[in-house]
Phi, psi and omega in degrees: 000133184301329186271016209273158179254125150321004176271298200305275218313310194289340191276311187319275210304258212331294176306331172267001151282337193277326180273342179288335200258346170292284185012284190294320168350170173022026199205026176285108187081017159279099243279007153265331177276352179302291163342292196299314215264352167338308186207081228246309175309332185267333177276324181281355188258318166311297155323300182287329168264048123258317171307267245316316150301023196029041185233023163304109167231144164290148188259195206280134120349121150251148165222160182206182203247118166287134201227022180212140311005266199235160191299138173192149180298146149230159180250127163225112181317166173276160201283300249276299205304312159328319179308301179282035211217306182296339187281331169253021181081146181226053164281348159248171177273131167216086173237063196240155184286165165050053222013014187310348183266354182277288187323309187306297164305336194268320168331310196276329203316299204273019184274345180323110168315321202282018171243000000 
């Protein structure tokens, strides 16, 4: 965006790296953060020109079923998506089925003044 500062951008870059290292916490040696962190830099960098340009799209939650405690479905987001998930905050939940919480999120990336 023409109107965008080398200040926003280099902070958009700060913050998804900073979102990249919440991100990973409990999520260390999974074969989607393995994946990612192969070449973490070049994917965090990729990730942020897609906001910025507006092309972000999450890709789909897989899911599958936990039977300890109690049996129950989980949706797990993709690690790129963590990423961003972490970059805006989780004061809501976006564990809702069939993916609607993917919308919510691409909804909210762009309610931010810094884009």
């Amino acid at each position: 965006m023409e109107n965008r500062s080398a200040e926003q951008d280099s902070l958009l870059r700060v913050r998804l790296f900073e979102a990249y290292y919440r991100a990973r916490r409990g999520k260390r040696n999974t074969r989607n953060q393995l994946k990612f962190e192969i070449d973490f830099e070049h994917n965090l960098l990729q990730l942020a020109g897609e906001i910025e340009q507006r092309r972000y799209i999450p890709k789909p939650c897989i899911a599958f079923i936990v039977n300890k405690p109690v049996k129950r479905e989980i949706f797990a987001a993709d690690f790129r998506d963590r990423v961003v998930h972490h970059l805006f905050g989780q004061e809501e939940r976006y564990e809702t089925p069939k993916g609607g919480a993917c919308l919510l999120l691409q909804d909210r990336c762009f309610d931010y003044d810094w884009f």
